[in-house]
C-alpha positions in Angstrom: 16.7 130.9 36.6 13.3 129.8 37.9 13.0 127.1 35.6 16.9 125.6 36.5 15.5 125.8 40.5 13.0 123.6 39.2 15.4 121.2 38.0 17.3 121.1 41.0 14.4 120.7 42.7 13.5 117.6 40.8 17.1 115.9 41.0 17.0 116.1 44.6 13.1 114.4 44.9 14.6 112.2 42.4 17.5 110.8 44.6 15.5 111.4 48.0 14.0 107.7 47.1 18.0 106.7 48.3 17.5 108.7 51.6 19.4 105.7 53.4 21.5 104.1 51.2 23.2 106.7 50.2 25.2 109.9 52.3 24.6 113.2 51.7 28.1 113.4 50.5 27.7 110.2 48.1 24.2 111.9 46.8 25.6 115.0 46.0 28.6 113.8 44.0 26.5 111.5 42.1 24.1 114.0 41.0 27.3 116.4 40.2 28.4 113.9 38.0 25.5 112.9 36.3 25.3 116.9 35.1 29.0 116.9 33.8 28.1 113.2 31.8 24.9 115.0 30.2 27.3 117.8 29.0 29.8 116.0 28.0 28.3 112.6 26.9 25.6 114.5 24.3 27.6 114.9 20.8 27.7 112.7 17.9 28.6 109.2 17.7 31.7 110.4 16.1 32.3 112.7 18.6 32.2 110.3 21.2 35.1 107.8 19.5 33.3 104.9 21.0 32.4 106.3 24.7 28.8 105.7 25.3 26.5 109.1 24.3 23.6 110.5 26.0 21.3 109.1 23.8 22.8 105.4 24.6 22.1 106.1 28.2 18.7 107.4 28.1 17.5 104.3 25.6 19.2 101.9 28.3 17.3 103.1 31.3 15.6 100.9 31.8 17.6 98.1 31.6 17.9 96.0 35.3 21.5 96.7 34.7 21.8 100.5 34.3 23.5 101.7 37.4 25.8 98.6 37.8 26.9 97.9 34.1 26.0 101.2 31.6 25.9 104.2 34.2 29.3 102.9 35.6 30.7 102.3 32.2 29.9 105.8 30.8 31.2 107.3 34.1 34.4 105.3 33.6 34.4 106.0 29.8 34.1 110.1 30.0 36.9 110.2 32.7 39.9 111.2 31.3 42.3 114.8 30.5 40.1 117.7 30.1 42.7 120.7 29.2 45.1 120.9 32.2 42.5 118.8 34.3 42.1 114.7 35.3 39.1 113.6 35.9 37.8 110.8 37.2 34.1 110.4 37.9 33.7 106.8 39.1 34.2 106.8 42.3 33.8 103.8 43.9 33.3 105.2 47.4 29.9 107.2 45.9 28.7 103.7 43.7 29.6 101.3 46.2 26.6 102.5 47.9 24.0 102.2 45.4 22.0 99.4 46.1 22.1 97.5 43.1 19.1 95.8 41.5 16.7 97.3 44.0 13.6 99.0 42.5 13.9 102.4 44.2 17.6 102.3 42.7 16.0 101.7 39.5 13.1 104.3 39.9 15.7 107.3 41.3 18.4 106.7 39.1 15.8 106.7 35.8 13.9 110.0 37.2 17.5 111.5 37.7 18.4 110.7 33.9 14.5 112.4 32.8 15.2 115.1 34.5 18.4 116.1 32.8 17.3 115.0 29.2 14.7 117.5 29.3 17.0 120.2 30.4 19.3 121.8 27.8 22.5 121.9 26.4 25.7 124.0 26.7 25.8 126.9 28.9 22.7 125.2 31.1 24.4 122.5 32.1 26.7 125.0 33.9 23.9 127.2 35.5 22.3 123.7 36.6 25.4 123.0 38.3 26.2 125.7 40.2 22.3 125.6 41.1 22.7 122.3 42.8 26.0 123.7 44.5 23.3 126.4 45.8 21.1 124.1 46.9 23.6 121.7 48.5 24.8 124.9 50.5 21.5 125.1 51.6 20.4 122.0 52.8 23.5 122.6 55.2 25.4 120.0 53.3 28.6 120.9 50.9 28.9 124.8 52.4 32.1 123.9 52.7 33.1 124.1 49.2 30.6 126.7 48.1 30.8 130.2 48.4 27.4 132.0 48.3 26.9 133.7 44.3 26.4 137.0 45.4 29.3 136.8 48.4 31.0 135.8 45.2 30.5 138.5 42.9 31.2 141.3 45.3 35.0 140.0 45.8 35.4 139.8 42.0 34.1 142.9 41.6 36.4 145.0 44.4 39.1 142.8 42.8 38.4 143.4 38.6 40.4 141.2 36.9 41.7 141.9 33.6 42.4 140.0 30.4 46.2 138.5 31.1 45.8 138.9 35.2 47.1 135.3 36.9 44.4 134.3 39.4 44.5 132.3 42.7 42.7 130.6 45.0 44.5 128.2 47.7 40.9 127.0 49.1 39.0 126.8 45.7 36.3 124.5 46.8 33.9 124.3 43.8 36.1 127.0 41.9 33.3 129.7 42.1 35.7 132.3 42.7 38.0 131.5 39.4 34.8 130.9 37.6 33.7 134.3 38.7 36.9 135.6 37.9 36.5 134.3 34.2 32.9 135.7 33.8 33.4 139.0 34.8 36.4 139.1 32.4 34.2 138.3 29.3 32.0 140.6 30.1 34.6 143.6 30.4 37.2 142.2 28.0 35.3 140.5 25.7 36.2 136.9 24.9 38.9 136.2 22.2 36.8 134.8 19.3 39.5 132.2 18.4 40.5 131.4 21.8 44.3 130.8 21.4 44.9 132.6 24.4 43.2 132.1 27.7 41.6 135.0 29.3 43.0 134.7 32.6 45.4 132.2 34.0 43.6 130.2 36.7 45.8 128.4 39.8 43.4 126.5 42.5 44.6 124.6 45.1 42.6 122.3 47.6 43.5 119.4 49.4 40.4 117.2 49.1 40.4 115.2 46.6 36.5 115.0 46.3 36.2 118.9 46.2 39.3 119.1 43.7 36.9 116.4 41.3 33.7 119.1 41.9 35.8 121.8 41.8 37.4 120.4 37.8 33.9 119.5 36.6 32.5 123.2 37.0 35.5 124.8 35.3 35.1 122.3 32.5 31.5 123.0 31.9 32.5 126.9 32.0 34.8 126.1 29.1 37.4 127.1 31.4 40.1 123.9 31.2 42.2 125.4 28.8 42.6 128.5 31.0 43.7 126.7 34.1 48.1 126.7 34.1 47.9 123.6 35.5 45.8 120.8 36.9 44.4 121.7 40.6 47.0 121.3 43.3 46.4 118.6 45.9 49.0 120.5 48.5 47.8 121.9 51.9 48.7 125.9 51.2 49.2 126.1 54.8 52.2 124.1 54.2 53.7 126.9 52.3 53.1 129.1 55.0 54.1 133.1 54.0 56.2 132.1 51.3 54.3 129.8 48.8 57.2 130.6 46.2 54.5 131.6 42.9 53.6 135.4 42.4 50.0 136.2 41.2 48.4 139.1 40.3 45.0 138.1 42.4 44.4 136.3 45.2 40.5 134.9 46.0 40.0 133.3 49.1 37.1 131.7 51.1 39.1 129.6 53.6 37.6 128.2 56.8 36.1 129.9 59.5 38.1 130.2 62.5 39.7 126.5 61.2 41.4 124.3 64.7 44.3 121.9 65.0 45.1 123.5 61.1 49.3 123.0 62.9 48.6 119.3 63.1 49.0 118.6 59.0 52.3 120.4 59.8 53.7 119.1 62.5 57.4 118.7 62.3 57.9 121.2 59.1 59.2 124.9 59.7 57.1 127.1 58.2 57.6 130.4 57.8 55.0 133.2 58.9 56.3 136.9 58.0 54.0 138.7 60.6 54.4 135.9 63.5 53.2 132.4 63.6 49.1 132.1 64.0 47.9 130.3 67.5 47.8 127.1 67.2 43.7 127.0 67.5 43.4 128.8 64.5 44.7 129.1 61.0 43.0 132.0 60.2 45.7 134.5 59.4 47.9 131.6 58.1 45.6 131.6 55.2 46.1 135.5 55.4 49.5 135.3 55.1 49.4 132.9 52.4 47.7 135.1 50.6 49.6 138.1 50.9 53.1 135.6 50.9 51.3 134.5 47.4 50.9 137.9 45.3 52.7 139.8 43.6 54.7 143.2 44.3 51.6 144.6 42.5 48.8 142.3 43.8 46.3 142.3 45.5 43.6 140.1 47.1 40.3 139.6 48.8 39.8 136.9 51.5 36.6 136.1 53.9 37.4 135.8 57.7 35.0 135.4 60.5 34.4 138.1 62.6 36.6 137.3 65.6 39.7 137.9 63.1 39.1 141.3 63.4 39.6 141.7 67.3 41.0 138.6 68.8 44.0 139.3 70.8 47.3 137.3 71.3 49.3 136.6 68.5 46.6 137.6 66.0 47.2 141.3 67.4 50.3 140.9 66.7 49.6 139.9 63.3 47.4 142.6 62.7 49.7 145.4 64.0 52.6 144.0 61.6 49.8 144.2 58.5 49.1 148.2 59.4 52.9 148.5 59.4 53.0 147.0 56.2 50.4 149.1 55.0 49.1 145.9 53.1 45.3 146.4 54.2 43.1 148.0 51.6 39.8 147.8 53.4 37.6 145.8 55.9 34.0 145.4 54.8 31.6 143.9 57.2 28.9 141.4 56.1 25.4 140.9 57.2 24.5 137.7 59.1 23.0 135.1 57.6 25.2 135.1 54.1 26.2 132.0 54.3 23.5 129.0 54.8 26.6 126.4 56.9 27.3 128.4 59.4 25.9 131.3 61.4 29.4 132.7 62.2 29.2 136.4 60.9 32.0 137.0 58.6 34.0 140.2 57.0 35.4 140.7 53.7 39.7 141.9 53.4 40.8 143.7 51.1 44.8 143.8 50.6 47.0 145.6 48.3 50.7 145.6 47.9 50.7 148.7 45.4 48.4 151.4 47.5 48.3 154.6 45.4 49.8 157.3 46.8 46.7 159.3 48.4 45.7 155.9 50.0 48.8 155.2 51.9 48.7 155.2 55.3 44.7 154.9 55.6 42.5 151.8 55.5 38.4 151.7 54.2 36.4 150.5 56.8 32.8 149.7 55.4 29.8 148.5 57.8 27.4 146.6 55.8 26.2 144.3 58.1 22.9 145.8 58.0 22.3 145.6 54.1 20.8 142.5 52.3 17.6 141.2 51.7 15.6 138.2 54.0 15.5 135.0 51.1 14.3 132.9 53.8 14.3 131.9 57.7 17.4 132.9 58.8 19.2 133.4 55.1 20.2 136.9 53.8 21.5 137.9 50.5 23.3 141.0 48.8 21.2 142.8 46.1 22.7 144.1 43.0 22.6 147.1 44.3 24.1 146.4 47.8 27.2 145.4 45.9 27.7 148.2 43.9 27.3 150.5 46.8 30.1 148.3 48.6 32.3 148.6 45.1 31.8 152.6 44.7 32.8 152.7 48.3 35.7 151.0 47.6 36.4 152.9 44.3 36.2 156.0 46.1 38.6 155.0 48.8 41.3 153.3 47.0 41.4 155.9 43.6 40.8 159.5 45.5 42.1 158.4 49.3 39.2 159.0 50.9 35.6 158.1 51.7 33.4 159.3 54.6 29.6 157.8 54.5 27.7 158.3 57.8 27.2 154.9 59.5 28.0 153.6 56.0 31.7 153.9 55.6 35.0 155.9 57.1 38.8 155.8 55.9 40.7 155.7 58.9 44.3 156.8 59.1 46.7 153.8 60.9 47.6 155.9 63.5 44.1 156.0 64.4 44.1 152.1 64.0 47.0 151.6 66.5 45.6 153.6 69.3 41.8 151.7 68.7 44.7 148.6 69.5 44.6 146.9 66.6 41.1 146.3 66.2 39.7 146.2 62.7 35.8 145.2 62.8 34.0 148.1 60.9 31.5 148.5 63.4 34.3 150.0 65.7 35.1 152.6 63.2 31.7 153.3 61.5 29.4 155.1 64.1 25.4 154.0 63.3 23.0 156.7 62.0 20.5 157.2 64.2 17.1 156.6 61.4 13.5 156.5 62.5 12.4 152.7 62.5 9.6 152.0 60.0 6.9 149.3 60.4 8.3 146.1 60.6 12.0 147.2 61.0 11.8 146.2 64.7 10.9 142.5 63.7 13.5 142.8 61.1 16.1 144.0 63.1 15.3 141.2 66.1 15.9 138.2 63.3 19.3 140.0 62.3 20.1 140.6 66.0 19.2 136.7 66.9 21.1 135.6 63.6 24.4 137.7 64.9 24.0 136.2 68.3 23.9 132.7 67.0 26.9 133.3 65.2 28.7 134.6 68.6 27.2 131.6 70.0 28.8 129.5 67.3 32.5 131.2 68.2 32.1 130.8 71.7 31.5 126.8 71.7 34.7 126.9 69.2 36.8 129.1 71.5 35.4 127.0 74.6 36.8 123.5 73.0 40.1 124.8 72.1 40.8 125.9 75.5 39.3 122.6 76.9 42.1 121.1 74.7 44.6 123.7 75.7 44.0 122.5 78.8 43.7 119.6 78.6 47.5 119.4 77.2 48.8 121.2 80.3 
């Protein structure tokens, strides 16, 4: 794994020389693409049936012409149907702003092709990807369309698809979740040898179009085309609101945060909203009752919200109250600060099921792990292997004998006991702390986390504050 952080590391130096010509955006995509073409683009002349092969690119290098003539050809050349998915990889928007015939072009561009020709085949070329997703996500730049690899792993976990299940995401972003989803099925299930069947079925939605091309090329280097039921959807899955009209047996969601003027893409359409329509300044529980409106009678689901979700009053109350009614809510697992590298807004994990077993009726699995997870770097936490599987055998324990009581850990709560708390679902309400004698260094520790969580109310607050500026600014 070192050595593919290496790589990364090396693409991006690479394409820093274009600091200024191109966007973050347009430097990201290009690089995406230029991993998919050395995947796809390194087989046999025969294999190729006339599209331009690795080996043509890397002898042409360097050729005055390479981005403008043969890296634009072969981009245009390996576009094309993948399985169930388009793809088109020469977009204009991205080369339009390569300066052409320059020699720092010329320089980045030929250090971007070393880079990958001494990287290998196959299965790296997918590891390599999702690397540069990582490291995107970290430079602040594309978290919008990653999910964090270990944030990832927990929700497939607490979810455990099997060999058959239909999976969904209506925000895939860069399709970690279904990717995810697929892996953790091979591992359990084993893959078929002969691969006449897919493993899972795969549904993503997302309604950029430049996230929907990032999202293709990862589950196409995953070798996971085949498995998707169709290509990814362009619709807004808000527009569907609690009734998207397809029953899946999982639902995976990362939509968001705490997402504002979500009503304006619908303004004019009736959507339906089983538990009440969502305020108008945020959509998150219209992607919750998507989800839910999504599965089916049997499903289940796991969806990130921001922390607010949990306690905000108003119509989200409401909403909440009509999901303990329901009996719907499996769990409520709260997440350390500083998970996800865009955005400092501290988050929780939902669990849902629509087929409790009995001795878990009635009672929802409030987990506090906010204080779990190891310090990666200034300001950035992540979830140890360990960590996880403590969350998952929480879970486990909850949802298969009814009960689980952890000191300052975790709690199952009864929804009577939910109702006269009014509704409010953060963990921390639920889960009294332990009381533990601080070792050295905890109290520095513990300040970071503390100035990381405060941050992130900080972050909420200037949201709330502008959508009541425009609230009032309507009046």
């Amino acid at each position: 794994m070192e050595a593919i952080r290496s790589q990364v590391d090396r693409l991006v130096r690479a394409m820093g020389v274009l600091h200024g010509d191109l966007s973050p955006d347009a430097m990201q995509q290009l690089v995406l693409a230029a991993v998919f073409l050395r995947h796809v683009s390194d087989v046999p002349e025969d294999v190729a049936q006339g599209r331009p092969t690795w080996e043509d690119l890397v002898r042409q290098v360097p050729g005055p012409d390479f981005a403008q003539s043969v890296l634009h050809r072969a981009l245009h050349a390996w576009s094309g149907d993948y399985g169930q998915l388009r793809l088109d990889l020469d977009d204009e928007a991205v080369l339009g702003q390569l300066p052409f015939g320059s020699r720092r072009m010329q320089q980045a561009l030929g250090d971007l092709i070393a880079v990958l020709d001494q990287a290998g085949r196959a299965r790296t070329m997918a590891d390599l990807y999702e690397q540069c997703l990582a490291r995107f996500s970290e430079d602040r730049a594309g978290g919008e369309y990653y999910t964090p690899r270990d944030v990832v792993r927990t929700m497939v976990r607490l979810m455990a698809p099997a060999s058959g299940d239909e999976v969904y995401d209506p925000a895939c972003g860069s399709a970690g979740l279904l990717t995810e989803a697929a892996r953790y099925v091979e591992m359990h299930d084993g893959r078929p040898m002969d691969r006449t069947e897919p493993t899972l079925l795969l549904f993503g939605r997302d309604v950029n179009a430049r996230t929907r091309r990032i999202a293709a090329m990862n589950l196409i280097l995953h070798g996971l085309d085949e498995d998707l039921h169709r290509d990814l959807d362009s619709d807004d899955s808000l527009l569907y609101g609690s009734e998207p009209g397809e029953k899946y047996d999982i639902a995976l969601a990362n939509p968001p945060f705490s997402m504002s003027r979500w009503q304006d893409r619908i303004d004019g359409q009736f959507v339906p909203w089983r538990y009440g329509p969502p305020p108008k300044s945020n959509a998150d529980f219209a992607w919750v009752q998507h989800v839910l409106g999504s599965l089916k009678t049997g499903g289940r689901a796991a969806i990130l919200l921001a922390n607010g979700a949990a306690f905000r009053g108003g119509a989200e109350r409401h909403i909440r109250a009509g999901l303990v009614h329901d009996d719907v809510l499996a769990a409520v697992i709260q997440l350390p600060p500083g998970l996800f590298p865009h955005t400092r807004i501290p988050a929780c994990l939902w669990v849902f099921s629509k087929s409790k077993r009995a001795h878990a009726k009635n009672r929802v699995l409030f987990i506090n792990a906010q204080d779990v997870g190891v310090q990666v770097s200034r300001g950035r936490r992540a979830l140890t292997d360990e960590d996880i599987a403590r969350i998952v055998r929480a879970f486990r324990g909850g949802s298969e004998h009814g009960e689980a009581d952890e000191p300052g850990w975790c709690r199952t709560v009864t929804l009577d006991e939910i109702e006269a708390a009014d509704f409010d679902f953060l963990p921390a309400r639920h889960v009294a702390p332990v009381a533990a004698e601080a070792e050295p260094g905890d109290d520095e520790r513990r300040v970071r986390e503390l100035t990381d969580e405060l941050y992130g109310h900080f972050a909420e607050a200037a949201r709330m504050e502008r959508e009541l500026r425009d609230v009032l600014g309507a009046l």
